[in-house]
N, C-alpha and C positions, 0 to 999 in steps of 0.2 A: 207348547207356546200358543197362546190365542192369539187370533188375527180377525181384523175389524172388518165388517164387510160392508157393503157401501149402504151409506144410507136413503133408503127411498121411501117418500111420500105421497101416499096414496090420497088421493085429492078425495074421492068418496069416504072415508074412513077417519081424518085427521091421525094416521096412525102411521108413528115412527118404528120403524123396525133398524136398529142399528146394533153395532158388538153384539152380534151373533159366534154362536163358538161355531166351527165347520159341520160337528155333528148336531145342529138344533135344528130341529124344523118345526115349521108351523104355517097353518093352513095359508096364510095370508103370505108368507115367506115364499112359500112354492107357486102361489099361484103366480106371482107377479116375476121370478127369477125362472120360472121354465120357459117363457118363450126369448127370453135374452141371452141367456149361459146357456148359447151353442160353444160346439166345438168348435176347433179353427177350420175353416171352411177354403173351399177351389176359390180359384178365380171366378168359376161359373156361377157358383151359389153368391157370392158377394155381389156380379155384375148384378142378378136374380134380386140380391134385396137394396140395389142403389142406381135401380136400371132410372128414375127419374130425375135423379140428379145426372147423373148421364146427358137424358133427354134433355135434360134445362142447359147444362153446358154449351152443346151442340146449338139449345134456340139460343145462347145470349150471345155463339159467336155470330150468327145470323144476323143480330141487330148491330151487331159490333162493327161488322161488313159494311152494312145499308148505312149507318150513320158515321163513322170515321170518317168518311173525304171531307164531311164539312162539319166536322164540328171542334173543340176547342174554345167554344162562342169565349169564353171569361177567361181562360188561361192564365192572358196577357196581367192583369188587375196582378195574377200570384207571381210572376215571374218580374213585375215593376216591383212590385211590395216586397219581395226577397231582396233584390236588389237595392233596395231602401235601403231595408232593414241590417244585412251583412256587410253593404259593403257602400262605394261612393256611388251616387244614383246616377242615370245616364237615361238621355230619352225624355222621353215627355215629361218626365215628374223630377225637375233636376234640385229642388228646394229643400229637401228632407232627406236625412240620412239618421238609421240608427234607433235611441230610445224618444226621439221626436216625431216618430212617423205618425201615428193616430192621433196629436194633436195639431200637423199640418197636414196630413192626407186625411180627412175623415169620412172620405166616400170608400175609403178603404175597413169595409165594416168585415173582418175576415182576422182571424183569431192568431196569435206567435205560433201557436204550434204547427197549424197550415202553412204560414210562411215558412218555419222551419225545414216541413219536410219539400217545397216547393224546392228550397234553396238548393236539396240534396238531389231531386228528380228535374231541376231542369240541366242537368250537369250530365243526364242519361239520354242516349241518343239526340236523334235528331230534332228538329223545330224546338229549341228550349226545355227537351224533356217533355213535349207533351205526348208524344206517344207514347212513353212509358207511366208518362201516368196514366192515361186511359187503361192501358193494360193492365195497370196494378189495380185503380181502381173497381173495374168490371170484374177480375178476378175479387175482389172485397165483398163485391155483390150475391158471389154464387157461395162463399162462405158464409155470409149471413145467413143467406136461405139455410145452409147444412146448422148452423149455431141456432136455429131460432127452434128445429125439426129434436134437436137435442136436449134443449129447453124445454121442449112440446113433453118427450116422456122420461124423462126425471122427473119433470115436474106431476107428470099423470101417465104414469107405467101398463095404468089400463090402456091405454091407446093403441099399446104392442098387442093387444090379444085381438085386435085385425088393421092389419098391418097393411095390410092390402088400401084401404080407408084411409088411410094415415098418409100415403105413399100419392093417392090420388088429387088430395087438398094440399100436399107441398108440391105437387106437379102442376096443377092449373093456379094457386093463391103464387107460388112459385116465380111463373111464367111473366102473370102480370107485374109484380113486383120489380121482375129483372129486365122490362121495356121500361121502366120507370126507372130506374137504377143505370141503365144504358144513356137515360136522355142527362139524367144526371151527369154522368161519370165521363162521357165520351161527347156529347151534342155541346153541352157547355162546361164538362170539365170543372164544375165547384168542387174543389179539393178540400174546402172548410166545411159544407154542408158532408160530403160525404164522411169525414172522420167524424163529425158528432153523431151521426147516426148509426156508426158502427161502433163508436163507444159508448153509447145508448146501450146497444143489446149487448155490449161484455158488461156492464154494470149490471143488466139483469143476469147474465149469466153468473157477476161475481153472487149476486146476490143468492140466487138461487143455490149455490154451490157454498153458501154458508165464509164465502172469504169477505170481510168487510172494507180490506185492506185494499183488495182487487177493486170492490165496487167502488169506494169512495173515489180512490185513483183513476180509473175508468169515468166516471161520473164529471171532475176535475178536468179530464184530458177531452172531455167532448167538450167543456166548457172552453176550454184554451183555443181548442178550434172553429169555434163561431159561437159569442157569447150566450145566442137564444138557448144556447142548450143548459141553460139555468134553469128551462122549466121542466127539464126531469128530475130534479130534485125528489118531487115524493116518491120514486123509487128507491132511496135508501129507506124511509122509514119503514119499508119491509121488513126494515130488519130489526132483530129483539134489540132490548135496552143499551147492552153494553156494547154490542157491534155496533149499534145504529152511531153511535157518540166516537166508535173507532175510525167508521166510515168519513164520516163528518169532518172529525177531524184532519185525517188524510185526504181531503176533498180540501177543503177548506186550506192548506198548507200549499198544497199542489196549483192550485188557481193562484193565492197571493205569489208564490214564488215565480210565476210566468207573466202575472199581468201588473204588479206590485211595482216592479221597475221603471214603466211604464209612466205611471204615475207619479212616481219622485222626480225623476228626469223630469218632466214639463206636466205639468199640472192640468196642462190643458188638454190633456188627454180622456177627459171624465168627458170634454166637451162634444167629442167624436161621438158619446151615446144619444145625441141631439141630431145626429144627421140625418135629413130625409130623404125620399124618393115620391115620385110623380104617385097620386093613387087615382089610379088606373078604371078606366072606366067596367071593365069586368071582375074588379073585387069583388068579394065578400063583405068587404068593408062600406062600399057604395051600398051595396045592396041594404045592409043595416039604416040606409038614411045618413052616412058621413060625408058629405060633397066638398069637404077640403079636397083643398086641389095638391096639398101634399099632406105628408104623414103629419098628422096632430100630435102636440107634444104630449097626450095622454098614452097616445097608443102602443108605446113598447112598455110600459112598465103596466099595461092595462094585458096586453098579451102575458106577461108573465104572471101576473093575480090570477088573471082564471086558468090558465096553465096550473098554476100552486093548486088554487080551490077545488077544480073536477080532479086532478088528482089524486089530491087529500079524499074527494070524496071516496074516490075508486078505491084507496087503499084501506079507509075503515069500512068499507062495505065487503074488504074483501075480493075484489075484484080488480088486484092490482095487474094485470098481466093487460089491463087499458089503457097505463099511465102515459106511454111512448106517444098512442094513438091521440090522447085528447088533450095531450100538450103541443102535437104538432097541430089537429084542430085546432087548437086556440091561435094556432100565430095564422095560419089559414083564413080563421073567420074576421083576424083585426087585421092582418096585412092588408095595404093597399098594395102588393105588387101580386101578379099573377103570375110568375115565371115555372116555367115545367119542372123544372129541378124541385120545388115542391114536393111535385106528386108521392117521389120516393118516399118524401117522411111518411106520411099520411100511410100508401102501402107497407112499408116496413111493420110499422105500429099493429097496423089491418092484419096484418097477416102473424101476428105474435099470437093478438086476441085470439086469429080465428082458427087456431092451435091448441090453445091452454086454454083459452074462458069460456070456449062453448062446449057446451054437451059433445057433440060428436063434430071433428074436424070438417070443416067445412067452409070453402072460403066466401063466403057471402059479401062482410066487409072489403074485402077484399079485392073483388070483382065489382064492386057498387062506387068505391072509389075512383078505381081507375075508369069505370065508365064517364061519370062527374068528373075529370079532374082533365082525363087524357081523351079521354072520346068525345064529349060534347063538341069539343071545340072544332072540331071536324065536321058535325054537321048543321052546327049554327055557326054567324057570324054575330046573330045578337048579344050585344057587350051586357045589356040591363041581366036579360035568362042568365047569360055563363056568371053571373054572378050571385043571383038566385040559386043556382044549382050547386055552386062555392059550400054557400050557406046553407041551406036544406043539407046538402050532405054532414054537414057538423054538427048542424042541431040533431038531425039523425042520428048517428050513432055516438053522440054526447047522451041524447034522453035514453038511445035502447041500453049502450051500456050503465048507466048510472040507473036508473028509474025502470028497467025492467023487472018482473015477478020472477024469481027465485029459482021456479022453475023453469024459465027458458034458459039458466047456466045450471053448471053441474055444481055441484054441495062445494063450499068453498076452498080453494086453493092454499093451500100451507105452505108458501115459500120459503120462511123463515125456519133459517135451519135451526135445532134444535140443542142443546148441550149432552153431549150421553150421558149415562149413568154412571157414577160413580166407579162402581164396579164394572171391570171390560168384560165378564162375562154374563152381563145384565141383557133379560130378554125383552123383557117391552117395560117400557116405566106403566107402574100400575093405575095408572089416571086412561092409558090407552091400550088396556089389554084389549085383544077383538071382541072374547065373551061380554065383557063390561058392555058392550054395545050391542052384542048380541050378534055378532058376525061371526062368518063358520071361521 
C-alpha cells in the first residue's frame, strides 16, 4: 500500500516532490528530508534544538512582570462593548444594547468576534477577566513566533541545513517582536488587534499548507475582529485558481454571517466606518502634509487601496511572504493615531519576511522597526521627527521589498500548493524533473 509523503517546496528549485512510494529516492528528496527525519529524540536533544524559544519564553515572562501592574490601558472599551452586545448595558454606555451597538456606540471600532470572546474571558478570574486575557494573549504571541519559524521551513527546507542561523534570527527577530506583542496584549490589552494578527499568520499558514478552506476562514475571522484586517486580502490570491474562489468564498460567508446582522438591525451601522479620532501630531500622516485635525473621510478606504495595491504587487512579483508587512505599513503610514499596540503589526509582518523572503534569515526588518516605532520615542520628544521616522520606515521597506533587484531575495517562493499527480505513485511531474533544470 503507498503512502503520500509530505509535500515540500524548495523555494530555489520551484520543485514539488510529493507521493513518493517509501522506497524512491532522489537527490533532492534526501537532501532536504535528512536533516528533518530524526529519530524520536531525549528531552536533552529537543531542549538542544528549541533551547530559543525556551529563551524568548523566559524574556516574554520578564516583560509580562515589568508591564502587568499597569496595564489593561483599553480593556474597559471590550468589557462595556460585551456587555452591550450580550446582554442589558450598565455603566457609562447605558443607551445601546445588542444588534444596535456600532450604530449608537461608533467609537466602538472593535470587531463581534473580539466582543465575543471578551464576553467569555471577562467571566475568568479577577478584574473583568483581564488577567486572563493578558495571559492568553502573551501566551498567542510566543505561538506565533513558533508558527511563523514553521512557516519559515516548509516553505524553504533549505533553512534546516544550518539550523544554527535559523535558530539565531527567531531568537533576536523573536525577542523584539514579543516587547511589541507584550505592550499590545498586557500594556493596553487590544483583544481585537491581537486576534486579527494571529489570524493573519493562520491564513498564511492555511495558505501555505494548501487548505483554502482554513485560509479563507482565518482571513474572515481576523476580519470579524477588527475590520482593518480587510487589507490582507491579497494573501489568498496565493493561492491557484480553484482554491483561491474556495477561499473567497468561505471568507466572504464567514464575514457576512458576523457582520450582515449588524446591518439589517439598524442600517446605521455602515455609519460607525465614518468614526474619527484626533490625528496626532507624531503621525505618519502629518508627516505626508495632512494637518486635518481629525481622520479625513478619504483615509480608511485610502488605507485599504494601498494595503490591496503593494500587496497585489508583492504577490505577482512573487514576493508574497510581504503582504502582512505592507498592509499593516499602509494603515501605519495613513493612520493619524500613534498608539504602541501598532508596533506588533508592523513586527509580526517583519519578522515573516525576515524568515521566508530573504536569502539567509536575518532580522534586519525587524530590528529597524521596532527601533522607529518603539525606541525613538524614548529618545526624542519631537512630535514633527517621530513622524518622519513613521514614514521613512514604510516607505523603506515598502520600496526594498517591492522595487528591490532579485538578487537581494532568494529565487521565488512557491506557496501555492500544487494538485499531485494523478497517479499516487507519480515521482515529479515532468515540467519539474531536477535534470530538466539541471540540478543534482
Amino acid at each position: 500500500m503507498l503512502r503520500r509523503a509530505t509535500s515540500l517546496r524548495y523555494v530555489s528549485h520551484h520543485l514539488t516532490v510529493g507521493d513518493i512510494e517509501p522506497d524512491q529516492k532522489t537527490a533532492e528528496s534526501d537532501r532536504y528530508r535528512a536533516p528533518t527525519a530524526r529519530p524520536a529524540a531525549g528531552l536533552a536533544a529537543r531542549v538542544a534544538d528549541h533551547w530559543h524559544l525556551l529563551v524568548l519564553g523566559g524574556w516574554t515572562l520578564i516583560w509580562f512582570v515589568i508591564i502587568a501592574p499597569h496595564g489593561g490601558i483599553s480593556w474597559g472599551f471590550f468589557t462595556t462593548g460585551s456587555r452591550l452586545l450580550f446582554g442589558p448595558g450598565s455603566g457609562a454606555l447605558p443607551h445601546a444594547s445588542g444588534l444596535d451597538l456600532y450604530a449608537s456606540q461608533p467609537q466602538l471600532q472593535i470587531g463581534p468576534l473580539a466582543f465575543g470572546a471578551a464576553q467569555i474571558l471577562r467571566h475568568i478570574g479577577p478584574d473583568q477577566g483581564l488577567v486572563a486575557t493578558q495571559i492568553a494573549m502573551t501566551a498567542v504571541g510566543l505561538i506565533l513566533v513558533h508558527a511563523i519559524s514553521v512557516i519559515a521551513t516548509d516553505i524553504r527546507p533549505d533553512l534546516t541545513a544550518r539550523p544554527d542561523r535559523l535558530r539565531w534570527a527567531v531568537l533576536v527577530g523573536g525577542a523584539v517582536f514579543l516587547i511589541a506583542w507584550v505592550e499590545l496584549s498586557v500594556a493596553y490589552t487590544h483583544l481585537d488587534d491581537g486576534l486579527a494578527l494571529a489570524f493573519a499568520v493562520l491564513t498564511v499558514r492555511g495558505v501555505t499548507s494548501g487548505r483554502p478552506v482554513l485560509a479563507g476562514l482565518c482571513f474572515a475571522l481576523a476580519t470579524d475582529a477588527k475590520p482593518w484586517a480587510l487589507v490582507f486580502l491579497p494573501i489568498l490570491l496565493v493561492l491557484p485558481g480553484r482554491a483561491r474562489w474556495t477561499a473567497g468564498a468561505c471568507a466572504l460567508a464567514t464575514i457576512c454571517a458576523a457582520w450582515l446582522p449588524f446591518v439589517i438591525a439598524d442600517p446605521g451601522t455602515l455609519a460607525a466606518t465614518h468614526f474619527t479620532i484626533r490625528n496626532m501630531p507624531s503621525s505618519a500622516l502629518r508627516a505626508l502634509g495632512v494637518t486635518d485635525p481629525r481622520t479625513p473621510s478619504w483615509d480608511r478606504p485610502a488605507q485599504l487601496a494601498v494595503g490591496w495595491v503593494v500587496g497585489l504587487i508583492a504577490v505577482l512579483r512573487r514576493r508574497w511572504p510581504a503582504v502582512i508587512l505592507l498592509g499593516v505599513g499602509a494603515r501605519v503610514a495613513l493612520d493619524p493615531g500613534v498608539h504602541g499596540y501598532y508596533t506588533a503589526g508592523v513586527v509580526v509582518g517583519a519578522l515573516l519576511w525576515d524568515l521566508v523572503g530573504t536569502r539567509r534569515p536575518y532580522p534586519a526588518w525587524s530590528l529597524a522597526s521596532f527601533a522607529a516605532l518603539d525606541l525613538a520615542p524614548l529618545l526624542t520628544r519631537d512630535a514633527t521627527l517621530l513622524g518622519q521616522l513613521r514614514l521613512v520606515l514604510v516607505v523603506a521597506f515598502t520600496a526594498a521589498l517591492l522595487l528591490g533587484p532579485d538578487r537581494w531575495y532568494p529565487p521565488a517562493a512557491d506557496a501555492r500548493p500544487r494538485k499531485p499527480p494523478p497517479d499516487v505513485g507519480a515521482r515529479l511531474t515532468p515540467a519539474r524533473r531536477p535534470a530538466a533544470r539541471g540540478s543534482a
